[in-house]
N, C-alpha and C positions, 0 to 999 in steps of 0.2 A: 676573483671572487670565490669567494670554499662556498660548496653546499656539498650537502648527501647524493648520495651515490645508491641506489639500490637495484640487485639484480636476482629477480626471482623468476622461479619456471610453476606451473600451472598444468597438469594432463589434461584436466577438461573445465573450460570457463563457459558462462553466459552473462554475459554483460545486459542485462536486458534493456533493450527501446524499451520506454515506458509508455511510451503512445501506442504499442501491440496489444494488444488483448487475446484474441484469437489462439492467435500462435506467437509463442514470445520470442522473439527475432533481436540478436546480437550487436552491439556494439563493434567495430573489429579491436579494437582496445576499451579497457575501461573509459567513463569517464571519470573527469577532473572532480566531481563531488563524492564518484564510488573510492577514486584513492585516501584522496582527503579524507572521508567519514571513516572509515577504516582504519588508518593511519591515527584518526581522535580516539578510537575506541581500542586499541593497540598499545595506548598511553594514559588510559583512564582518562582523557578531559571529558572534563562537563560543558567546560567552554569553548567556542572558535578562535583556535591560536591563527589568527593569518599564515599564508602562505604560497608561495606560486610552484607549479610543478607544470615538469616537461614527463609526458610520457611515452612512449618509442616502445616497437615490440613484432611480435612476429607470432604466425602461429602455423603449424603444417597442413591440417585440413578443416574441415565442416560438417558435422554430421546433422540431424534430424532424431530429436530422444523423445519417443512419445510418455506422455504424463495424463496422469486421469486430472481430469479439472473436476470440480465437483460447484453447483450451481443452486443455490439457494432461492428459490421461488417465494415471494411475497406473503404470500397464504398459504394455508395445511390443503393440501388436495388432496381429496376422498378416493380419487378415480386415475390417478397416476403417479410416475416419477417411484422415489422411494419414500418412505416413512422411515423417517428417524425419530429418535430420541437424542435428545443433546444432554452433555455433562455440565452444561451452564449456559441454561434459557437466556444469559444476556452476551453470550459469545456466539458468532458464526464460525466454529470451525473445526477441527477433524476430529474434534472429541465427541465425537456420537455412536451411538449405539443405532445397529440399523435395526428395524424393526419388523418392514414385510417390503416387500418389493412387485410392483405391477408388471404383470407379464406381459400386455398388449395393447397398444396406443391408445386405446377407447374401450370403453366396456367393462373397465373394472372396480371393485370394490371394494377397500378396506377394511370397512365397518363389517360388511356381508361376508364376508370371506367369497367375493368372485373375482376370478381371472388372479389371482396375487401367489405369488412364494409367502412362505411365513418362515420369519428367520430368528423374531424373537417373542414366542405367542405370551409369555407373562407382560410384554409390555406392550401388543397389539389389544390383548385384553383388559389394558389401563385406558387405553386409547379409545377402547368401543368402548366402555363404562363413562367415560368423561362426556363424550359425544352423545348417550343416552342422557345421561345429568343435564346436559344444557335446550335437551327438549323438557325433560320436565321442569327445568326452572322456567326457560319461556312462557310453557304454559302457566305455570304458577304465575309468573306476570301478568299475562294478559286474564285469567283469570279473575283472581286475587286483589293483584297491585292498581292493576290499571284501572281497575272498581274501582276499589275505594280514594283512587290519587283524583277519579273524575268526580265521584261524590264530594268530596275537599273542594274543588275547582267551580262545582255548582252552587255550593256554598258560601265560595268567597266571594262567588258574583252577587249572589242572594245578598250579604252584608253589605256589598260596594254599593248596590242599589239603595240599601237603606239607608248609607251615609251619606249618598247624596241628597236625600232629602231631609236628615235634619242640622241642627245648626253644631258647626264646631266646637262650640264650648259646653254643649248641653253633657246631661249625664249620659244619658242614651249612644250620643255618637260615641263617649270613652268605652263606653262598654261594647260596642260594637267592636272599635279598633282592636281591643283589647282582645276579641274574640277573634279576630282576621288575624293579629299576629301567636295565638295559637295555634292554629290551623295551618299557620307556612311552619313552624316548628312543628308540627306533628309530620308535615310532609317532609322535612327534611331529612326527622327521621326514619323517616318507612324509606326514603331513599337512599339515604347511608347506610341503613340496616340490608339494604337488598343486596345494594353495590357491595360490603364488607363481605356478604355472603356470597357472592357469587366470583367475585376476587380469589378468595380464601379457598373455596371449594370447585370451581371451575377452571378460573382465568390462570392461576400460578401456575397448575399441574399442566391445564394444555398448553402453556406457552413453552414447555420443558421437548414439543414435540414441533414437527418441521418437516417441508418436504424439500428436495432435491432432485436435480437430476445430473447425471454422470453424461460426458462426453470423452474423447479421444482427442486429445490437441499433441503440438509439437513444441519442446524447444529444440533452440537452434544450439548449435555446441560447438566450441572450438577447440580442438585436440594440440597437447603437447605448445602450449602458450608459455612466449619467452618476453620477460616484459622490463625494460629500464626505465626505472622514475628515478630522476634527478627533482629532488626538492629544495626551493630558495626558502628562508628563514632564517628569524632570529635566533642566535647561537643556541641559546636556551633549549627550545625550541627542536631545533635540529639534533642538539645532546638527548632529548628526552626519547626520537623517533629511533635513533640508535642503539639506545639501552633498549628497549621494548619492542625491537621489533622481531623477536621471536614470538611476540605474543601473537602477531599477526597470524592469524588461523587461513584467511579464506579473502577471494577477490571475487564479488558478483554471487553466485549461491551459498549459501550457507556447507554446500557439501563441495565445492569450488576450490580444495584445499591449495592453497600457498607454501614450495620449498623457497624459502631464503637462499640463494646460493653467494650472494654477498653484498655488505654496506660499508660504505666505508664513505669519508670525507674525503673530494676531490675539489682542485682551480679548475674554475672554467673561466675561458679567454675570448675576447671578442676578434684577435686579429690571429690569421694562419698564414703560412707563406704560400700554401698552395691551396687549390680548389678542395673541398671535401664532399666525399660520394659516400649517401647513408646505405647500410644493406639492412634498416629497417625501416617499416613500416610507423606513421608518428601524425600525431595533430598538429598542425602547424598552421599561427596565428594567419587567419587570410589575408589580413593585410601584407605580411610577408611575400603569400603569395600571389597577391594582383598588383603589386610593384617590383614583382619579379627579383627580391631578395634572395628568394627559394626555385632552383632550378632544376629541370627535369632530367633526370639521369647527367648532369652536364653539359648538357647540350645549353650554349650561352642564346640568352633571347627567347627561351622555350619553358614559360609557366610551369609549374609542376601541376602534375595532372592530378585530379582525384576527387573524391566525395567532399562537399559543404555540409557539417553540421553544425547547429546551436547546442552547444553542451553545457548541463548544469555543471556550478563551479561551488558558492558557497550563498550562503540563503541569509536574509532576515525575517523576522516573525514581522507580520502585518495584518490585524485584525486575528489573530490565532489563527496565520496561513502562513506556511513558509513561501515565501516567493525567491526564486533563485534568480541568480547572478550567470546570464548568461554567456559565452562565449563561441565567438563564431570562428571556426576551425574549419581547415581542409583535411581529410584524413591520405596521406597520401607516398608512395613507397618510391625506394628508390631516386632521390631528393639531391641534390647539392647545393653547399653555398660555400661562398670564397671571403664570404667578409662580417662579423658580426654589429648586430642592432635590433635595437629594437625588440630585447628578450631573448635576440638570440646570439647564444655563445657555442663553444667548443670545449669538448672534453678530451684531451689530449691522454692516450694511455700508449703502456708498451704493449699491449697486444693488441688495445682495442681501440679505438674514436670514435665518439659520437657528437652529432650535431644536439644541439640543449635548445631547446624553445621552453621559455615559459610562460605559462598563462594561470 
């Protein structure tokens, strides 16, 4: 059977567990949906071309890279975190302007200027001005608005009680009605009028601002990553991964950069004449290894030892969710098997052999 061949190296990946939050913690190889999506956007598809892939790989060490996480808090607080300005009040994200910074867990003030750094005072001084406006509009509410909205309200009671004591079809009740559905149009509009006003000149400008707080988190990082994807696919398919896969930038971060050091089309075989011992590190389907297809260093009758995980593979949309396709993998090093099934074959080269699991 031909499939692709691909062998690239990586100085620093993060594969990230998506179930981390804290501290973003490593995959020890990508998974099967980070090659895959890559690999789609590597070739322009818009759509899921099918395909199975075996990945195998190695990496030298581990290190710890601390990164500032930055934490978006619910509501504007007056009295801590930092004060931002955002570049677009319907995005959360690093396009902000910071604005003053609270120097002390408790006790400080914004608006006042206590306890705070000031890092951008033309837009701390938009901030106090907008915060001033939304007491005098309240007050103008409660003032103003909520008079005359309760006067309307005592009103329509006054008419309701009149309508029910005369009759339906008289002239008196029309006029009545008639006089009760002015009176919810007049409040409509003193309510639209308000709401337009305080949208327009309160709610837009303050939602342009936002509080935060910075923490110190960790990722996980793997140094000098050596990684073989053998992918199964339609010729098509497998011709288009090879034309384009220089476009292939990156695996796992965005700054994760990817050297191609070679792709090419190879057979892979399902029978060998002798035992074969992997020197990498690979996913390999469980079931392989709990019917002991896959064995540990060679050693006959001895499981291959290593990590069980569920790894996303390829998704459908369901209710506007991607729900993935999962697969249950051992991750696991230093491997042999003597006979192919079951996805798994052999890659027979002159310098090099690999065992090929697909999933």
């Amino acid at each position: 059977m031909e499939v692709l061949r691909i062998v690239l190296t990586q100085s620093s990946a993060n594969y990230r567990k998506e179930e981390t939050l804290d501290n973003k913690m490593t995959y020890p190889l990508p998974p099967f949906s980070t090659i895959i999506g890559a690999l789609h956007s590597a070739c322009g598809y818009t759509t899921y071309h099918p395909m199975d892939i075996s990945i195998q790989g190695k990496y030298d060490a581990m290190h710890k890279e601390p990164y500032t996480d930055y934490c978006f808090l619910n509501s504007i607080m007056n009295d801590r975190g930092i004060l931002v300005k955002m570049k677009n009040e319907n995005l959360l994200s690093t396009a902000f302007e910071k604005v003053a910074k609270a120097k002390a867990s408790t006790g400080n003030d914004f608006r006042k200027g206590i306890s705070i750094d000031v890092i951008n005072g033309t837009f701390l001084d938009e901030y106090r001005e907008l915060r001033d406006l939304l007491e005098k509009i309240t007050e103008f509410k409660t003032i103003r608005i909520d008079k005359v909205l309760g006067l309307l309200k005592k009103r329509k009671k006054t008419l309701a009680d009149k309508k029910k004591k005369g009759e339906s079809n008289s002239i008196g009740f029309k006029l009545i009605s008639k006089r009760e559905n002015q009176i919810k149009e007049l409040e409509k509009t003193i309510n639209k009028r308000f709401k337009d006003y305080k949208n327009k000149e309160y709610d837009l400008p303050y939602s342009k601002f936002a509080s935060l707080t910075t923490s110190l988190k960790y990722y996980e990082i793997l140094n000098n990553v050596e990684l073989i994807i053998h992918i199964k696919s339609d010729k098509k398919t497998l011709s288009d991964i090879k034309e384009n896969i220089y476009n292939l930038k990156s695996i796992g971060r965005s700054e994760d950069f990817v050297d191609v050091k070679d792709v090419c089309f190879v057979d892979v075989v399902d029978e060998i004449e002798d035992e074969m011992i992997s020197e990498y590190s690979a996913y390999i389907d469980y079931e392989l290894v709990k019917n002991e297809t896959v064995y540990l260093r060679s050693k006959r009758g001895t499981p291959a030892d290593g990590t069980k995980y569920y790894l996303n593979k390829n998704y459908t949309i369901e209710n506007n969710k991607r729900i993935f396709e999962k697969k249950k993998v051992v991750y696991t090093s230093r491997y042999a098997a003597e006979e192919g099934r079951d996805n798994l074959y052999f890659d027979i080269g002159k310098e090099k052999s690999y065992i090929v699991n697909f999933n």
